[in-house]
C-alpha positions as CSV (number, residue, x, y, z in Angstrom):
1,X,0.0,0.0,0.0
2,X,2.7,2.8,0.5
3,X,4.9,1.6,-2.0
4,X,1.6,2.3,-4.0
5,X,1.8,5.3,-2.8
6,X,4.9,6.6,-3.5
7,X,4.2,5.5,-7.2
8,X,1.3,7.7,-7.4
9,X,3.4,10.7,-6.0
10,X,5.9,10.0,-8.3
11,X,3.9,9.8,-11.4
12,X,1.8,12.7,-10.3
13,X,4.9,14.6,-10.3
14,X,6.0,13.3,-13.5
15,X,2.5,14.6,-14.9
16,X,2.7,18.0,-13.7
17,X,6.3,18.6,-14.9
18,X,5.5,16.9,-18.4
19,X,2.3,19.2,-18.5
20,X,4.1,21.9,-18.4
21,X,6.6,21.7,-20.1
22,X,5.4,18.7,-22.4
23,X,6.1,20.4,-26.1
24,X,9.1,22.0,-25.4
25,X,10.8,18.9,-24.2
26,X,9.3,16.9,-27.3
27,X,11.2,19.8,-29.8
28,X,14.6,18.2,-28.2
29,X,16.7,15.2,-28.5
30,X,17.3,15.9,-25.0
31,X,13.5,16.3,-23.9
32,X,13.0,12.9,-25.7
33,X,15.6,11.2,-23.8
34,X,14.0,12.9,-20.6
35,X,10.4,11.6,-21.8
36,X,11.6,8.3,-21.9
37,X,13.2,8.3,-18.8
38,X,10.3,9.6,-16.6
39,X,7.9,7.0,-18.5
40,X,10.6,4.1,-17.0
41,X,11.0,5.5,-13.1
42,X,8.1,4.9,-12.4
43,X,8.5,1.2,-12.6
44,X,12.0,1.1,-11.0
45,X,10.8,2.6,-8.0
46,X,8.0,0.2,-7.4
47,X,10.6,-2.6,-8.5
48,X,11.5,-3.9,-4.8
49,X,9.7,-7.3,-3.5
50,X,6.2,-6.9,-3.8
51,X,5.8,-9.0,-0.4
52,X,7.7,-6.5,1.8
53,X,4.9,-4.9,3.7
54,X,3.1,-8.5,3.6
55,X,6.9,-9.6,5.9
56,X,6.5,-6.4,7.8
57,X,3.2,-7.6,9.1
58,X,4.6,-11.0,9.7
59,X,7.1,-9.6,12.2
60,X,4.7,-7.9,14.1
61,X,2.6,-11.1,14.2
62,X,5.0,-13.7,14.8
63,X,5.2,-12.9,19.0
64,X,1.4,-12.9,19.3
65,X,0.3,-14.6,22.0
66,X,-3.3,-14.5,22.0
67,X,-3.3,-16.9,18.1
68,X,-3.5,-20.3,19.2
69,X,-4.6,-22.4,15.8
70,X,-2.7,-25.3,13.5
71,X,-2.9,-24.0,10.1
72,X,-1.7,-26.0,7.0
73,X,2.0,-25.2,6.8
74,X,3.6,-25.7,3.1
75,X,7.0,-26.7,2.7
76,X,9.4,-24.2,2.4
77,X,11.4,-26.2,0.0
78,X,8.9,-27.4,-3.1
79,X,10.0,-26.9,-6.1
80,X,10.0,-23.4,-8.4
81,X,6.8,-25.1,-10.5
82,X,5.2,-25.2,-7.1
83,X,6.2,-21.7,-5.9
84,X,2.9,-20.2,-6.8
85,X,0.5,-22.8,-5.2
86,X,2.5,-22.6,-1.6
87,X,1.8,-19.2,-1.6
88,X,-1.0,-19.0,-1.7
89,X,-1.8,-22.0,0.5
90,X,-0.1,-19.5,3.1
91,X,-2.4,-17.0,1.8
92,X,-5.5,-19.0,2.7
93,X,-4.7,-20.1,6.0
94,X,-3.8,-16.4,6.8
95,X,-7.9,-16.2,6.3
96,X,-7.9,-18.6,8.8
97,X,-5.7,-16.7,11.3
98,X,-7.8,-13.7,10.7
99,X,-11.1,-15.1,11.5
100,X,-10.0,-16.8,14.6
101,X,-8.5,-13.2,15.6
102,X,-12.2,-11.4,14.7
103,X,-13.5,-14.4,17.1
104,X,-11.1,-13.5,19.8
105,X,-10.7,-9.6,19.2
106,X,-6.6,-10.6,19.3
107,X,-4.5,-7.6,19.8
108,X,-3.1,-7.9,15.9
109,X,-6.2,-8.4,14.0
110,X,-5.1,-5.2,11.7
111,X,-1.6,-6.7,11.0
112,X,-3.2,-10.3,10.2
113,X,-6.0,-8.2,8.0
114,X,-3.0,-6.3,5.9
115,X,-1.3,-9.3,5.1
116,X,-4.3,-11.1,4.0
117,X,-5.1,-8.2,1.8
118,X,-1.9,-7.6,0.7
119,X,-1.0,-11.3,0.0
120,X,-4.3,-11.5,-2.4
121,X,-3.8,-8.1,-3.8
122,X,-0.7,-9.2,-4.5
123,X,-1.5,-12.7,-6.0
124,X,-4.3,-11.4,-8.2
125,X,-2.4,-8.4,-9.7
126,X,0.8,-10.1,-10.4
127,X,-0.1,-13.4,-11.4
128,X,2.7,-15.1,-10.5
129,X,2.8,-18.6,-13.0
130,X,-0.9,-19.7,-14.1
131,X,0.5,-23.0,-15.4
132,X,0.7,-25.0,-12.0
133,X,2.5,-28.5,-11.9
134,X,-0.6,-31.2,-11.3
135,X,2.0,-32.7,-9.5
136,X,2.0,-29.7,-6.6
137,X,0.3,-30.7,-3.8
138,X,-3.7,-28.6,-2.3
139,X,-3.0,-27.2,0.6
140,X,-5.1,-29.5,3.1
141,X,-2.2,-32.4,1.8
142,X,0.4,-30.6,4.1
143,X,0.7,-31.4,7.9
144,X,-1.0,-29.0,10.0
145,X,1.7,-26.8,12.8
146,X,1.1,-25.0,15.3
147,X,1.2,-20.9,14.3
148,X,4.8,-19.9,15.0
149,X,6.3,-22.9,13.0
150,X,3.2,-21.1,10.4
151,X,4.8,-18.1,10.6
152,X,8.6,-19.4,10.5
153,X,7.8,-21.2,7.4
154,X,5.6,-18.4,5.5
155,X,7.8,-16.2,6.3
156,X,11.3,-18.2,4.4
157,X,8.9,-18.9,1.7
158,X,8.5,-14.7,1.0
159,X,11.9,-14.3,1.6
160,X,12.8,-16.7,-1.3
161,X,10.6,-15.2,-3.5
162,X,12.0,-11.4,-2.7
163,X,15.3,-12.5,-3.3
């Protein structure tokens, strides 16, 4: 969401500098070469790991004493092919995390919330590889742990994919 942000700024920026001074800069080899450039920053700025505010609300989760459920827990070490579908496995149990902290009014309901919106957002914006390996397991096929070996786990599987 602020990385979003900062995007927006950025471009708006972009549009009021370009507005102004839009057909002088298009006379120019120069304001070509400037056109261009602006037209690519945006997408180097917003170029970092998409799942960095989704870790940031991991770490303020992972110490939370008032979760007490065994979620479906992927393996941190499938495969690339399977990359996509232990994500979102993670994803999908989060739901489960937040529902069991709207039952209990748990002191991190908000952080559990952004990361289930992020996560999705996230998912469904960037679809990450459509062709999935038949081969990769559902999510109810991995053992069920207890939600700081959850945490552990989703949280080396995001770090994987940032890197």
């Amino acid at each position: 969401q602020k990385t979003h942000l900062k995007s927006i700024c950025l471009q708006y920026q972009l549009y009021l500098l370009l507005n102004s001074h839009f057909f002088c800069l298009l006379k120019n080899e120069m304001g070509l070469i400037i056109f261009f450039l602006c037209a690519y920053v945006p997408k180097t700025a917003a170029g970092h790991c998409k799942w960095a505010e989704v870790l940031k609300d991991l770490e303020q989760i992972k110490t939370s004493k008032d979760i007490d459920v065994s979620l479906y827990t992927a393996n941190t070490d499938e495969g690339v092919k399977c990359q996509e579908p232990v994500i979102r496995c993670f994803f999908l149990e989060t739901e489960v995390i937040l529902q069991e902290c709207l039952i209990k009014n748990c002191s991190k309901t908000q952080d559990v919330w952004n990361i289930w919106k992020n996560g999705n957002a996230s998912l469904e914006n960037n679809k990450m590889n459509s062709k999935t390996s038949a081969k990769c397991k559902e999510c109810e096929e991995y053992e069920e742990k207890n939600f700081t070996e959850f945490i552990q786990s989703f949280v080396k599987v995001i770090q994987k994919e940032c890197k």
